[in-house]
Each structure stands twice: as structure tokens, then as C-alpha cells.
N, C-alpha and C positions, 0 to 999 in steps of 0.2 A: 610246419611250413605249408602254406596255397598247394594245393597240387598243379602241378604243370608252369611254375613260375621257376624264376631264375634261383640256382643253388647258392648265387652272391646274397642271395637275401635271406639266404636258409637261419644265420646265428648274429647279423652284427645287427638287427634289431631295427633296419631302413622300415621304414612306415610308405605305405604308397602312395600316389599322388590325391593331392586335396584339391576340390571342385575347382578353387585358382586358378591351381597349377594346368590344368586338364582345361580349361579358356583360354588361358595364354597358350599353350603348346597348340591346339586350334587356332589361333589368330595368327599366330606364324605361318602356321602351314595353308592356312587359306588364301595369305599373302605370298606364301611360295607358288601356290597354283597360280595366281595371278602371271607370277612372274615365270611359270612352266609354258604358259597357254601365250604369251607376249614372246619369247624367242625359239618358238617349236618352229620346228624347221622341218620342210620337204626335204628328203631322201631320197633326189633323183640321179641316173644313172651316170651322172659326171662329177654332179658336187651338188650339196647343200644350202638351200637357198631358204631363208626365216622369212617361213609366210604370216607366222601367227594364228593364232587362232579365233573365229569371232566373237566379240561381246557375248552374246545369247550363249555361247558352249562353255564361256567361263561364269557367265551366272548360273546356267542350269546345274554345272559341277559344283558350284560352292552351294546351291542347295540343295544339291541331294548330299553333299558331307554334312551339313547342318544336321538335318534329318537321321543319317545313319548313325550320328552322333548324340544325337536326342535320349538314343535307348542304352548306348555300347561305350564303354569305355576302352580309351587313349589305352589303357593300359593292359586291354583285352589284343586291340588291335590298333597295329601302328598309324598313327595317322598320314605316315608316308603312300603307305599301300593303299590305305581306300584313296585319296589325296588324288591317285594317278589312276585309279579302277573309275573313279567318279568323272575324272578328265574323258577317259575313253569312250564310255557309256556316253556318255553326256554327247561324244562328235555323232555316233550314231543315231541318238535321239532328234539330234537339233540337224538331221540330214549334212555334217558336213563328214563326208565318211575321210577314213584314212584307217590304212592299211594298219594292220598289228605291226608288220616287221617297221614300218614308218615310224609307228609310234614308240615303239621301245628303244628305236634307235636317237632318241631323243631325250634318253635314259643314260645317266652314266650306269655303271656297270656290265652282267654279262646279258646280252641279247634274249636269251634263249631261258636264262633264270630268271629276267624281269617279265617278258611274256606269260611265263606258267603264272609267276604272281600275278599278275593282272586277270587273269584265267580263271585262274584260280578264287579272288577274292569277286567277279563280276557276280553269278549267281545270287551269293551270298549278299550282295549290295543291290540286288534286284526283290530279294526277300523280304531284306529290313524296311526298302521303299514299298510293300504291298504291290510292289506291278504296278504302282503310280508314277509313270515315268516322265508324262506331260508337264513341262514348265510353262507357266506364262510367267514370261519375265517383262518388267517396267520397261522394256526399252521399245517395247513395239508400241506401249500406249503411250510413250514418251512422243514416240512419233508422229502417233496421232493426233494427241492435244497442242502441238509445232505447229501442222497443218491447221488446226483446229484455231489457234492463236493468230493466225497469219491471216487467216479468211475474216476473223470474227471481229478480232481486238482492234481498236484503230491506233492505242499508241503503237503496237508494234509494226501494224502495218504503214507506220509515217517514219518507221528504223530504217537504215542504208541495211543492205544487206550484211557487210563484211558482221554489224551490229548482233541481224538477226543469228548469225554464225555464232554470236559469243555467246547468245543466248541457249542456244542450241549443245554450243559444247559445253558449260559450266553445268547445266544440266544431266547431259549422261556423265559429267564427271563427280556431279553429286549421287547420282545410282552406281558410280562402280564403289564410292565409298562407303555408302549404305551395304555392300556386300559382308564390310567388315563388322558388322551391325546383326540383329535377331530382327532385321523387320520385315525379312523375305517369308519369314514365319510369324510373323503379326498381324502385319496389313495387306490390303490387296493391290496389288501391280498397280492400277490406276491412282491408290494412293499415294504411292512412292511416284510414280508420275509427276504428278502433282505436286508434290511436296519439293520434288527437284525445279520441276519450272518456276515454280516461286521463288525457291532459293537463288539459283539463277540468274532470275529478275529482280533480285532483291540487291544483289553484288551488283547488278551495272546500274541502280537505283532507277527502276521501273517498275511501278505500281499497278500489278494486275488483281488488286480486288475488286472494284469494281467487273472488271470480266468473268471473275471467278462468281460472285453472287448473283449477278443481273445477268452473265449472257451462260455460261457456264453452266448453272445450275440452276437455272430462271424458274424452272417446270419443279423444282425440288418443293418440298415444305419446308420451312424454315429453321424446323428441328431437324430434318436432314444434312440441311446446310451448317447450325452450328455443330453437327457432331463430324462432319466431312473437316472442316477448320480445324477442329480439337484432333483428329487424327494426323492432319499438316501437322500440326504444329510441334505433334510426338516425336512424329517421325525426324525433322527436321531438329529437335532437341538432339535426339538419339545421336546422328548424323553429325553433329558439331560436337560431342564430347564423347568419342571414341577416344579411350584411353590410350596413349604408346605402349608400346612393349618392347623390354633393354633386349640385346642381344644375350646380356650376361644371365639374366633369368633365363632363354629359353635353354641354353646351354647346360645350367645346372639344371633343368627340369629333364633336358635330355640326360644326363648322366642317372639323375634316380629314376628316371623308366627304366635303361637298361636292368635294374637289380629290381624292378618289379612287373616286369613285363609278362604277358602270361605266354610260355613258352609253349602251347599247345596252338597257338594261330600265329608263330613265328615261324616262317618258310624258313631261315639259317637254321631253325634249331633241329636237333637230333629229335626230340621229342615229337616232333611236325611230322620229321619224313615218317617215324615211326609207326605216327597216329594215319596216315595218306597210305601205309604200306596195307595198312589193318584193314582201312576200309576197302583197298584195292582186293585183296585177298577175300574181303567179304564180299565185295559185289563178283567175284567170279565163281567163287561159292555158290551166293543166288543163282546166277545164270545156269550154272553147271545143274541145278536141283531141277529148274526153270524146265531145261534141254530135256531131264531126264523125265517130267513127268509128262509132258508135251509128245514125247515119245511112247507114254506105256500109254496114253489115251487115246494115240492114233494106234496103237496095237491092239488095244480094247475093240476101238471100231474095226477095223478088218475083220477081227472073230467076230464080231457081230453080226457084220455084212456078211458074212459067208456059212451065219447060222450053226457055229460052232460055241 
């Protein structure tokens, strides 16, 4: 048997999960952050009122899960716990703060054991990202190339507005679905920009090539321009054949994690507190050593100073 895995998997011969199964248990759960970060609710002192959370805090969460997932497996660490450490990080980085006690409370379970996990797993989710915590997410350059489209392009600027509006929404509604996609880790932000405003415009059948080659990218070389095209057009693949996911698969993927989960970075498990007791006990050990030699070298110096 694994050391520190579940004793259910100790003799009936459960196999762990296969690369599949560990994307789909990911695309669920990227799609639950979605749906965490869309009814999070203010915890004010009379009642609860669903502010949500904004675009930029649920993109930069689902890319730092992408990433800490790059290295770690599902079955190391649950994808609930980073799921909601990545949520939190994320309100802090992208300035929209909220309170721990706020945020846990928007947690089923208990208060006080979902805080420690979140606590708990932050560090560790600050690690695996290198202290790279800065997101540029596509929605600020989305904004830009809007303005950008609105000053420059003449079909769009001869749109009614309510038009330029559809424009504008089918577009971040094609970057929230790109989230469920690898292209926040392929391309760059103005790509997926990009790739949305065409989409976009392509759905209300308006034809910004021309802006895109002549005004757009006018000062490019040519070769720059067709490899900027061939990245649209990835992206944009990618984007339109995101595969579904049954409820019924994630459900049996949830059943064979529990029997292979590795029970030494499970906060429920006895194995956890055990391994958190140890290192508590060691780090008061260090300090305790820490205290005593800090004390025999200021005793050193006195004899010293007093030429004894």
C-alpha cells in the first residue's frame, strides 16, 4: 500500500485515477468556482446579500488552479481545497478584499475548520505559483480593443449602441468560456482578446478583418500578422469544442478518489492532524533550542564584557 493513502484501497486492488479522470474532476470543479464566485454573498450584520465576485477574481482563481495543477495531483490534493484557497488569494491579489470570516461563511460546513483549510493550504498555493501572483487577464485588453474598435473601425462605429452592447457581451462571454479551456496557459491575454472580439463579431455577422490587418496591426510585418491569425484561429477552435462533462462521471470519479486519496494532505484525516501535530511539536522544539542558545551567547557576552 501508498503510504498515507486511504486503508479502502489497502487489498480490493482500486487503481488511481488516470490523466482523464483528473481533467474532468478539474473541469467540474473550475465550473463550481465559477459558480462559488457568481453567488458569494456579503455577510453583513442583518442579512446576506449576493454580491458576487468580479470577472478578473474568478479568472485569476482559475489560473492559479490551472497552474498548481500542472505539477500536483487531484489525488494528492483535493480539488475542493485549492478550488476555495485559489478563490481567496485571488480576492486579495486582484484588490477586491474580503474578510476570511466573510468568506468561509459562504462555505457550507464548519466556520472555523474551513478557515484553517484555507490557511492552511494558502502558503502552499503561493509556493507552487513561485510568488508569481500577478494575472493579466483578457478582459482588460478586451476592453481596450472595444474602445480601440469603436474609435478606429467604421462598421462598428455606424452600430446603434444597444448593437455595440452585443458586441461587447458575446465577447467576454467567449473569455469566461475560454476559462474552461488551457489557453490562459498558451496564449497571451491580448490573444484571447482578440480571438473573442472576432468571435463576437462573427455571431452578429460583422466582418472586422479588414481592421484587424489594415488598422489593427498595420505597423506589423506580415509574418507577424499571419502567425497573430493562426493563434485566433487556435484559440477560437479550442473555444468551440470544449467537450461536456456527465454529472455521472464526475460522481464515480468522486467515489474512486476517496479510496485513493492521499490521506497525508487530507485536513478530515487522523493521518493529517497527526502529521500538523509533529511538525507543531517540531517547530516548538526549534524555538525552544533557538531561546536557549540566544541565551548562552548573551551569557557569553556579559563574561566577556566584564573580562571574566
Amino acid at each position: 500500500m501508498t503510504v498515507g493513502y486511504s486503508e479502502e484501497n489497502k487489498d480490493d486492488g482500486t487503481s488511481f485515477l488516470d490523466l482523464k479522470e483528473e481533467r474532468i474532476l478539474l473541469r467540474h470543479y473550475e465550473y463550481a468556482l465559477k459558480e462559488f464566485c457568481a453567488r458569494f454573498q456579503d455577510s453583513g450584520p442583518h442579512e446576506n446579500k449576493v454580491i458576487g465576485l468580479p470577472r478578473e477574481v474568478v479568472g485569476t482563481a482559475i489560473n492559479y488552479m490551472k497552474r498548481f495543477f500542472l505539477n500536483k495531483s487531484v489525488m494528492d490534493y483535493h480539488p475542493k481545497d485549492i478550488m476555495l484557497t485559489c478563490v481567496y488569494l485571488s480576492t486579495k491579489v486582484e484588490e477586491n478584499h474580503v474578510s476570511l470570516r466573510t468568506f468561509v461563511s459562504n462555505i457550507k460546513g464548519d466556520p472555523d475548520k474551513n478557515a484553517d483549510i484555507v490557511l492552511c493550504f494558502e502558503l502552499l498555493l503561493m509556493k507552487e505559483l513561485h510568488y508569481h501572483m500577478t494575472i493579466h487577464n483578457p478582459f482588460r485588453a478586451l476592453e481596450g480593443l472595444i474602445i480601440d474598435v469603436k474609435t478606429r473601425c467604421k462598421a462598428v462605429q455606424a452600430m446603434p449602441t444597444k448593437d455595440v452592447e452585443k458586441l461587447r457581451k458575446g465577447a467576454f462571454d467567449f473569455i469566461d468560456r475560454s476559462l474552461s479551456t488551457d489557453a490562459c496557459l498558451i496564449f497571451a491575454p491580448s490573444q484571447i482578446a482578440l480571438a473573442a472580439l472576432l468571435a463576437s463579431a462573427s455571431e452578429q455577422k460583422i466582418n472586422l478583418d479588414s481592421y484587424v490587418t489594415e488598422t489593427l496591426l498595420m505597423s506589423e510585418s506580415q509574418e507577424h500578422v499571419h502567425k497573430v491569425i493562426e493563434q485566433v484561429k487556435r484559440i477560437r477552435y479550442m473555444v468551440k469544442h470544449i467537450e461536456p462533462i456527465s454529472k455521472e462521471d464526475v460522481r464515480n470519479i468522486h467515489k474512486k478518489l476517496m479510496k485513493c486519496r492521499n490521506q497525508e494532505n487530507n485536513p478530515e484525516s487522523e493521518v493529517y492532524k497527526r502529521k500538523m501535530d509533529e511538525l507543531l511539536e517540531e517547530e516548538e522544539e526549534y524555538q525552544s533550542q533557538k531561546r536557549a542558545k540566544i541565551a548562552e551567547e548573551e551569557k557569553l557576552a556579559e563574561k566577556n564584557l566584564v573580562g571574566l
